[in-house]
C-alpha positions in Angstrom: -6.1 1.0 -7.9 -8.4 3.7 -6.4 -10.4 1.2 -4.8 -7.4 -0.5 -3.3 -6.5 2.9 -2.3 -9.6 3.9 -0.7 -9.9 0.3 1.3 -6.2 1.0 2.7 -7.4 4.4 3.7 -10.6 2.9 5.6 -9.1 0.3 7.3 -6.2 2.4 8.4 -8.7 5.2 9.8 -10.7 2.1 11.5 -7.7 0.5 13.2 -6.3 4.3 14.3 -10.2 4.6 15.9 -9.6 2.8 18.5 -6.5 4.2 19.6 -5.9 7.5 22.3 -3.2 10.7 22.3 -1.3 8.6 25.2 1.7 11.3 25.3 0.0 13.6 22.9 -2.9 14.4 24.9 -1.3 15.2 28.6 -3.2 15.4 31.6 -0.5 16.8 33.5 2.5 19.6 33.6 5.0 17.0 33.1 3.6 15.5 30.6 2.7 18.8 29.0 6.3 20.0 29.3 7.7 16.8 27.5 5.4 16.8 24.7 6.3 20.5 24.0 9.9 19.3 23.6 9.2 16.8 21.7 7.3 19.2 19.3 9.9 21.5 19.6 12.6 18.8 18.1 10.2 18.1 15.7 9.4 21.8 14.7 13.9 21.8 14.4 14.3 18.6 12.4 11.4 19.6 10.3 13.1 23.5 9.5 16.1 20.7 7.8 14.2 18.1 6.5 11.1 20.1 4.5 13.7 22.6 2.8 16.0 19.7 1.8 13.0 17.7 0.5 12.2 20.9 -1.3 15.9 21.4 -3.0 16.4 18.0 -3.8 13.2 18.2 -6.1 14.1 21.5 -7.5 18.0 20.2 -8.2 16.2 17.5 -10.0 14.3 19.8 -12.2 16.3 22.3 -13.2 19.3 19.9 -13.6 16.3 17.4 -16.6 18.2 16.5 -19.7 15.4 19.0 -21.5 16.6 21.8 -19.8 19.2 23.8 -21.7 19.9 26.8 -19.2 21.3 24.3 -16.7 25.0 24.9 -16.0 26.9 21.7 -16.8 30.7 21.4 -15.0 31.6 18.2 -15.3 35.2 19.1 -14.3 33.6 19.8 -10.6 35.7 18.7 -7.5 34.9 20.8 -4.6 33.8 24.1 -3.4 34.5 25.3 0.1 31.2 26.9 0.3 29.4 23.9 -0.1 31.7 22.3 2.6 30.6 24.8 5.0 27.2 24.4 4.1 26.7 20.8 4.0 28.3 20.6 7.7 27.5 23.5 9.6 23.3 22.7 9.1 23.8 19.4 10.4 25.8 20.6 13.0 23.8 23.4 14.4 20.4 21.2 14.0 22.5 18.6 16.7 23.1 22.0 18.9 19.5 23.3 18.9 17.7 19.6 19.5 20.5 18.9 22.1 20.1 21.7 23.8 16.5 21.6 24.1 16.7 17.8 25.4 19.4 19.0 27.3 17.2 21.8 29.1 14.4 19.7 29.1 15.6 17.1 30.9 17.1 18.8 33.9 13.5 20.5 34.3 12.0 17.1 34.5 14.1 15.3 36.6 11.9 12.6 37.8 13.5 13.6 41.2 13.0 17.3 41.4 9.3 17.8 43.6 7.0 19.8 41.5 6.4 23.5 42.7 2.8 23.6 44.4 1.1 24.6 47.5 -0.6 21.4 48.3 1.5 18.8 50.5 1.7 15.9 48.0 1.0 12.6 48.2 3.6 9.5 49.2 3.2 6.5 47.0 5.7 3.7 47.5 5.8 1.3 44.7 6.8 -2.5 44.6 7.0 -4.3 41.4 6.3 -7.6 41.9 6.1 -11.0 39.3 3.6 -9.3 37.3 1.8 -7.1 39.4 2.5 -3.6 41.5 2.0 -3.1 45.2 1.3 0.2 45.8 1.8 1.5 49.8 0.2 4.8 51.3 2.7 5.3 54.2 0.7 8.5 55.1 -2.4 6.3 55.0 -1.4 3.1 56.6 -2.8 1.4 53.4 -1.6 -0.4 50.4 -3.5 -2.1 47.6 -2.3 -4.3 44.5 -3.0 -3.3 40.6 -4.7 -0.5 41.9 -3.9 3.4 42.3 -5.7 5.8 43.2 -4.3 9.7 42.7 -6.6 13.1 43.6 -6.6 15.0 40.5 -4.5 18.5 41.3 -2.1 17.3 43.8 1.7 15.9 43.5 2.5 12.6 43.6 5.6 11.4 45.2 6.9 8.0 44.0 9.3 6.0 45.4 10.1 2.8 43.5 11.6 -0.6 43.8 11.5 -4.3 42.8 11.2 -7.3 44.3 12.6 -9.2 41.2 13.5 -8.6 37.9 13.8 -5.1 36.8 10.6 -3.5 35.6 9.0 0.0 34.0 6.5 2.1 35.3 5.2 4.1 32.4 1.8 6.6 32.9 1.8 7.9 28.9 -0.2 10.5 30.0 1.4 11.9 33.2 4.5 11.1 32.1 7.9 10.5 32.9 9.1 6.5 32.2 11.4 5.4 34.8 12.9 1.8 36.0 12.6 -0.2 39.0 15.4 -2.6 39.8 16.1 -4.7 42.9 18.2 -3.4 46.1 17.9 0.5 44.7 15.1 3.2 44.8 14.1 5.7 42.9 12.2 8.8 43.2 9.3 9.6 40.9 7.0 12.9 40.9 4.3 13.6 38.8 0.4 15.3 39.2 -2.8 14.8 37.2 -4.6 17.9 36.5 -7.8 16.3 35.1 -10.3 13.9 37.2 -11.5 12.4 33.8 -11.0 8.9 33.3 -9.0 7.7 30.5 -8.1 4.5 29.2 -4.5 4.8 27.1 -2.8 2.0 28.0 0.3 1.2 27.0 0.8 -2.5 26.0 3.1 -5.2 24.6 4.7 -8.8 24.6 5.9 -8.6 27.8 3.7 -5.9 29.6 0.2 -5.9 31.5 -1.5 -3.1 31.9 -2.9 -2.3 35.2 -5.7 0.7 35.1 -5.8 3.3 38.2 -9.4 4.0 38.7 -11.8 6.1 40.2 -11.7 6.6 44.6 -15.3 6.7 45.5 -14.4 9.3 48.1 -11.9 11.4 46.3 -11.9 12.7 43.0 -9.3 10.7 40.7 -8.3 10.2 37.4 -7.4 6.8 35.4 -4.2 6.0 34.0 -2.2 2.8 33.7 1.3 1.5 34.7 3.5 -1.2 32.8 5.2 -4.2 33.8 7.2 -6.3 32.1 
């Protein structure tokens, strides 16, 4: 059994080797802002779930067959106390983790322009039968599966589809959001760090399509999904 248990252990530490922080290692402020609320949830759900780990055990204990001390009332039916207790937690851990989803989400409105004193740049994005076409308007360019961001200046997004409806996804910048057919929407986001990364996010029905490097300007790499 220990050797089972240390051959789990290593395969699971070989297969998590491979993999990146994606939305736990931002690279920019919206990114940083949404994983402090998800930490904060967790730090709220966590201050419910460890102590009633914890009392459940110690119920257990104290309540053993070769404990005497332990008060037996078998005639037991309810207790207004316990009434209030069992459903006011619950109800104020919905309050605090809805409240801090609901703040947190009208501070990242994909469509609110981030606060900074460089003129960002405009990105129009076209999802296409598995590919993105990405336009510079400002530029007169456009280019396909391939993006190309400075590092420390907003990024205006505005996305459609030609087709089906798709999802643009940068784990590490942040901010999922939809294209559909006939309809817009506005995306901002920034990448503080020029380094390049590879967390892509992947599955069935999704291709990953890496930003890379501008020989001219200083860029970071990230990915978008489609599919």
């Amino acid at each position: 059994m220990r050797y089972l248990m240390l051959a789990v252990a290593l395969l699971g530490t070989a297969a998590l080797g491979g993999c990146t922080g994606g939305v736990l290692d931002p690279k920019g402020p919206i990114a940083v802002a949404e994983r402090q609320i998800l930490f904060n949830s967790l730090g709220i759900m966590l201050a419910i779930v460890i102590p009633t780990i914890l009392a459940t055990l110690g119920v257990a204990w104290w309540f053993r067959a070769s404990n005497t001390r332990a008060r037996y009332m078998p005639e037991f039916t309810y207790s207004g106390r316990l009434e209030i207790l069992v459903w006011s937690i619950p109800a104020m851990t919905v309050l605090l983790v809805g409240g801090v989803a609901w703040v947190g989400s009208h501070d990242l409105d994909p469509r609110k322009p981030l606060a900074s004193s460089v003129k960002p740049v405009s990105v129009q994005v076209v999802s296409l039968d598995w590919k993105w076409l990405f336009i510079y308007p400002d530029l007169g360019i456009a280019s396909v599966n391939h993006l190309a961001i400075p590092a420390g200046t907003p990024v205006s997004f505005e996305l459609t589809s030609a087709g089906v409806m798709n999802s643009f996804f940068v784990p590490q910048l942040g901010s999922q959001i939809y294209t559909m057919s006939g309809m817009a929407t506005r995306l901002h986001l920034q990448a503080d760090h020029p380094e390049a990364t590879r967390d892509y996010r992947r599955s069935s029905a999704a291709t990953a399509l890496p930003t890379c490097v501008s020989p001219s300007r200083r860029c970071r790499r990230s990915s978008s999904t489609n599919g």
